[in-house]
N, C-alpha and C positions, 0 to 999 in steps of 0.2 A: 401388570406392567411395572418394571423395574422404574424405581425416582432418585437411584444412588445416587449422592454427591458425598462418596468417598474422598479424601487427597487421594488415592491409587484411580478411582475412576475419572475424576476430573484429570488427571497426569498423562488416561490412557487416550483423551482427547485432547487434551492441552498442549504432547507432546509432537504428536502425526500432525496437525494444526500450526506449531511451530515452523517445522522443518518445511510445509506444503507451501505455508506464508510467507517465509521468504522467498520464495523462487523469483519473482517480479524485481525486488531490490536487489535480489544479485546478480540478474542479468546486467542492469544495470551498474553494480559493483566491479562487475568483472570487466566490461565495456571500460572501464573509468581506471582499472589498474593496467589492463593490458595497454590502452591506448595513452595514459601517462607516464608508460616507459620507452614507447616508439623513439627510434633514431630520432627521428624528421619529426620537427612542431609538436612533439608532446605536449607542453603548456596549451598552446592554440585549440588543439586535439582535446584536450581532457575538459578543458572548458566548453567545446562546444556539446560533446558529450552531455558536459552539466546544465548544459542551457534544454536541449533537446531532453532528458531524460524530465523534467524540472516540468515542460508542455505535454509529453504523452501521461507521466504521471497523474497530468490535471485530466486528460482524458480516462483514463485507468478507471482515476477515483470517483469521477463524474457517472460513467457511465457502468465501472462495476458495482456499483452500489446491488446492480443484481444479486449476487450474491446473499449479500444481506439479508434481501425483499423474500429472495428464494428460501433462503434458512429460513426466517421467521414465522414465515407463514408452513412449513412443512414442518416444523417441529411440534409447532400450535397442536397442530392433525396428530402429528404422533402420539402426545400428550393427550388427547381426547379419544386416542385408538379409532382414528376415520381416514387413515393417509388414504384410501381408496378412493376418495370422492377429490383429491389433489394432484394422484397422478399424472396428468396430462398439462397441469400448470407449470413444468418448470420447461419441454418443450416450447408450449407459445412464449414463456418471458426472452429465451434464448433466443429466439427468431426474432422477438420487437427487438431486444439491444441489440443483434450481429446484424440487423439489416441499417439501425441509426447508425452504428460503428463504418458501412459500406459508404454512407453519405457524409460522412464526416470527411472520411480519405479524400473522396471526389473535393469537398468543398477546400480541403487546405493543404491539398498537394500543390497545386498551383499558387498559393499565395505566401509557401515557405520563408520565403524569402522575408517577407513586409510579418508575416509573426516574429520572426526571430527579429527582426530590425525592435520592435515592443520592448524582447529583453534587453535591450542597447547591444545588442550583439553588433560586428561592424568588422571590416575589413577581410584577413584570414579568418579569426571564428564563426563569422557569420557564412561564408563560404562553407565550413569542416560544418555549420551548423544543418546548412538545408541540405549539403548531400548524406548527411548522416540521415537525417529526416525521411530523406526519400526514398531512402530503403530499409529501417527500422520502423515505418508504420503501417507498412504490409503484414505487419506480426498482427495490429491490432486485432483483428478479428479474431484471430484465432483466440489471444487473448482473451477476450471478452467471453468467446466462447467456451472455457477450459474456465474460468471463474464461474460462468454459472453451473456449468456444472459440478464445481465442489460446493456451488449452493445447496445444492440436491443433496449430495452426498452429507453435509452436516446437519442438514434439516434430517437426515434419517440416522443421526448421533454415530453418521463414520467418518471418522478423518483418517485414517489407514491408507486410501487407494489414493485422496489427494498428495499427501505424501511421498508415495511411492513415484507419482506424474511428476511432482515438481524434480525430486531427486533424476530423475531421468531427463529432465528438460535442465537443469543445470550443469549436470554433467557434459551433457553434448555439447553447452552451452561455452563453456569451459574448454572444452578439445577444441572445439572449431576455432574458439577465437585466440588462441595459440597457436594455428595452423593459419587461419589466414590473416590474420593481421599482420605477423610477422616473415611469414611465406615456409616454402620449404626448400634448400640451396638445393638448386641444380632441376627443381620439379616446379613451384610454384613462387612468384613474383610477391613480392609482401604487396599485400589488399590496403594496409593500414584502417585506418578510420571504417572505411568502408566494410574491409572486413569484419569489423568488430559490426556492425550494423546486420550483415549476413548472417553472420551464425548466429544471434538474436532472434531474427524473424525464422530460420529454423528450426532453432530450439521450439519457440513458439507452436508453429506448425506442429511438430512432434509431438507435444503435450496436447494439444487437441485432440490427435488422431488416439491418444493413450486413454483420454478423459473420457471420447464417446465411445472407448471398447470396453472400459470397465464399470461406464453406469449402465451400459446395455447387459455386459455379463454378469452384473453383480447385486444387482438392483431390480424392484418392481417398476421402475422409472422408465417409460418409453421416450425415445427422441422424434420419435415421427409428429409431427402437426397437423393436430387433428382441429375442426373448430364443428359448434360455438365455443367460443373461449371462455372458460372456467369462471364458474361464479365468481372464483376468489381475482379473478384476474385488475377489477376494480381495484380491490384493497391494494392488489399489487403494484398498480399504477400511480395510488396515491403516495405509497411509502414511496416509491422512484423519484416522481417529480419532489416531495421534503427531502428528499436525499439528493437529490440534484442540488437545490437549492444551497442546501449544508455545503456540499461540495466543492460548490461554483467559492463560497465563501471562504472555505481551508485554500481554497488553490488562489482567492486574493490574497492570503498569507503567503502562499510560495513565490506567486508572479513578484510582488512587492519584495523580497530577501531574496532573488535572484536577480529581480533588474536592479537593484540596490548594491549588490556585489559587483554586478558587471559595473557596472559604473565607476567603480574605485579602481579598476583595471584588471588586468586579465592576471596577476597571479591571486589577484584576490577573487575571481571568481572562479579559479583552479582550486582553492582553498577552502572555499564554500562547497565546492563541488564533493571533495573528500568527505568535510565536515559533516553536510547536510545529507548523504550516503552513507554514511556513519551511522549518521544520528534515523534515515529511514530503516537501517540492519537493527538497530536496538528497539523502535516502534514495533517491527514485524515482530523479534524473540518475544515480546511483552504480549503480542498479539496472539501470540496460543493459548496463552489464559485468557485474552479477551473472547478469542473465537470459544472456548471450554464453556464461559459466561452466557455467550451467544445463545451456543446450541441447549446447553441448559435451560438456560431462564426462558427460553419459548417452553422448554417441553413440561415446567414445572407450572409456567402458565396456563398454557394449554388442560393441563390438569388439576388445577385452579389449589395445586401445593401451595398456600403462599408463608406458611412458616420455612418450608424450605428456602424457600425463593430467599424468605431473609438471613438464613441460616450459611445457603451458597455466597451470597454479597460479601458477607462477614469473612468468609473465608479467601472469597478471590482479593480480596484488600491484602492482607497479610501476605498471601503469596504475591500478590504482583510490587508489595513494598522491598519483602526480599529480594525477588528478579531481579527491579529496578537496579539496587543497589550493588546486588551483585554483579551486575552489567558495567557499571560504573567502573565499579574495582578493577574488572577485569580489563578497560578499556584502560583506568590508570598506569596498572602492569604493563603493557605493551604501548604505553602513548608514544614515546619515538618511533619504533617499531613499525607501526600503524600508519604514519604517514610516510616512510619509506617505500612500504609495498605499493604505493598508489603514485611516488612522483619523485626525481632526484634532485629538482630544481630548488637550493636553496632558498632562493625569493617566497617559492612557494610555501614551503615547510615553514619556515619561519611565520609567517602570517597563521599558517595552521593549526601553530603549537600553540601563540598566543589563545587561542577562542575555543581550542577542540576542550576544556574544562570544564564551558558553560553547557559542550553537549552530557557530557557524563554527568555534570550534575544537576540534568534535567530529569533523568534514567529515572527516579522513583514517582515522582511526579507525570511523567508520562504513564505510567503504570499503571496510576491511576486512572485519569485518564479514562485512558485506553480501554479496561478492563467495563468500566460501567457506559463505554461509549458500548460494547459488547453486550453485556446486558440489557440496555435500552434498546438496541435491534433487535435483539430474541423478543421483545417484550411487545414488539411494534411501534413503542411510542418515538417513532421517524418526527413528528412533529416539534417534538421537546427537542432532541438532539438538534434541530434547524434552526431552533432558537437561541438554546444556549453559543451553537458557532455563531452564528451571525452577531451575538453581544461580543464573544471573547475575540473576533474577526476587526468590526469595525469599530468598537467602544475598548477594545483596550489593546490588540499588536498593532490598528494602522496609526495612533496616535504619538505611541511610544516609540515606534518605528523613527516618526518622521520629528520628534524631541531629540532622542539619542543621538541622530544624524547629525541632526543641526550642531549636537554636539562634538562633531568629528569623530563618533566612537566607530566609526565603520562595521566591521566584522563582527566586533563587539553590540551593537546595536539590532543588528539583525538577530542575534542568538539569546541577549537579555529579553529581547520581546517575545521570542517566540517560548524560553522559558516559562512567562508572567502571562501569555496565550494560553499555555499548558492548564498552568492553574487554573485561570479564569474559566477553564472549558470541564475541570473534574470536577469542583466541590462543589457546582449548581446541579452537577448529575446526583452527587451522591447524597444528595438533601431532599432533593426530590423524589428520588427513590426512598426515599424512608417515609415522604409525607404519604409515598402512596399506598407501601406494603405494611408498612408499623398497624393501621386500624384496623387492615383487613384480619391482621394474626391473633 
């Protein structure tokens, strides 16, 4: 069994892992430039957009944690050369999350309204909010469904086919909502908002149907559900519920700097909306070295490598320091730029340009981050990562949050905390990793 961790082979999965990882932020992206150029209430529009992407997110991140759950533990297997005795686990995880996912819908399609009223949403945006809603969270399933499945796929060290899904559900993604948001003269009626919600839950759709055609052709990974459910199904349940947990605690971070924005009024939550869309587009890029981290550091565990294990750490720091900063740079270069394509409203821009700094110069520090948040799920330890958010969650963004406020810093307050969150959530990872693999080597 191969234990590479080349720079060429950590690139050959860091890179399919990139492009696969965005696809969720840029539906989202593109929902937020198309619908903040519309004739009619773009402001209104692009905000409710950011209010609505800002709650399914927290759904996303809550309950895709599958993924994760699914990697970790199928790399384990790789890495000990036993996937056989795992096969049938990433079917049952799939079925537990897409049936939570089905009761979630039921539970909060009817109370659209009174969620979004939470983010102070109110008057037109809270309107553009819940009909955006009601038709962008038909996607979920599918969603959820197309993330576990590229859990499978990099618990068995491929990110190639994920890849290939998300590029094909963007793309769509992208044509439709060019066609219907804005209509087509003489054939179709612009959809506006709405439309931009359709060709979302489409795209969606699409990539599910692409997800279950290529782990059935390409993989020893059945999708049929069979039971009893898989010894490892426990383990699997434990890491979900720490990863809920974690989860519930990042999305108090978002609920908090999105109702916090809305409140300052709506072109500051059109500004946030950009920003924080932004700033999700440079999490994902950073996340192909996280996801590279991911699928390694289970398989090297699994195989109880742990010089490598410290060998890979060492290296994915320098690379995701570079990224980081290169991300930045390149965010500098095009800083006007950048908030053109998303909005023309002076008011807005302006607010924009003040705070979109504090996202670039978050870019290395997220890197971090991110990359040993990757590592700690390949490794299982879902426990430690629950901990450390919930310190960097309640003991240092909601405090500084509501300091900064008091200080009138607005926009500024939100993105200085979420900075000093950053930190607070890497360097307790990457100390801990060392107290654990340093004695073993």
């Amino acid at each position: 069994m191969s234990l590479d961790i080349s720079f060429k082979h950590i690139n050959k999965l860091a890179i399919p892992a990139l492009i696969s990882g965005i696809s969720e932020p840029l539906l989202s992206l593109t929902d937020a430039a198309i619908v903040g150029n519309m004739a009619i209430n773009s402001t209104e529009s692009l905000a409710a957009v950011g209010i609505v992407s800002t709650f399914l997110s927290m759904l996303i991140w809550v309950l895709g944690q599958t993924r994760s759950a699914i990697s970790s533990i199928v790399s384990q297997y790789v890495g000990a050369n036993k996937i056989d005795q795992i096969k049938n686990l990433p079917a049952q995880a799939i079925f537990i999350i897409t049936s939570i996912s089905i009761l979630i819908i039921l539970f909060t399609y009817p109370f659209a309204r009174s969620i979004f009223k939470l983010y102070n949403a109110s008057d037109l945006i809270l309107d553009y909010s819940v009909i955006y809603y009601k038709i962008r969270v038909f996607g979920f399933p599918f969603t959820l469904f197309t993330i576990g499945v590229f859990g499978a796929f990099r618990g068995l060290q491929n990110t190639y086919y994920p890849m290939i899904i998300a590029i094909l559900g963007a793309v769509i993604n992208v044509v439709l909502d060019v066609v219907l948001v804005y209509g087509i003269e003489g054939m179709l009626e612009p959809m506006n908002i709405e439309g931009a919600a359709y060709a979302s839950v489409f795209s969606q759709f699409m990539m599910a149907l692409c997800s279950a055609y290529f782990i059935l052709k390409k993989t020893i990974i059945p999708l049929k559900i069979n039971f009893p459910f898989n010894q490892e199904i426990k383990r699997f349940i434990f890491m979900i519920l720490n990863l809920f947990v974690r989860t519930i605690a990042l999305n108090v971070t978002l609920y908090f700097a999105s109702a916090f924005a809305t409140s300052y009024g709506s072109e500051y939550i059109a500004a946030y909306t950009i920003a924080i869309n932004l700033w999700f587009l440079g999490a994902f890029i950073i996340d192909g070295y996280a996801s590279a981290g991911n699928i390694l550091s289970g398989k090297l565990y699994g195989a109880k490598s742990y010089h490598l294990l410290i060998k890979l750490s060492n290296q994915l720091i320098k690379y995701g320091i570079v990224i980081g900063a290169v991300t930045a740079c390149i965010g500098a270069l095009f800083y006007f730029p950048l908030g053109r394509i998303f909005t023309s409203d002076p008011n807005v821009l302006s607010v924009f340009y003040e705070v979109f700094w504090v996202v670039l110069l978050m870019q290395p520090f997220c890197a971090l981050a991110f990359i040993f948040d990757g590592i700690f799920k390949g490794l299982g330890k879902m426990k430690y990562l629950r901990n450390v958010l919930l310190f960097a969650t309640f003991l240092v963004f909601v405090p500084i949050l509501f300091w900064l406020d008091s200080l009138d810093f607005k926009l500024y307050a939100i993105f200085i905390a979420l900075t000093i969150w950053i930190i607070a959530r890497g360097i307790p990872l990457i100390i801990k990793f060392r107290q654990l693999f340093l004695p073993l080597v």
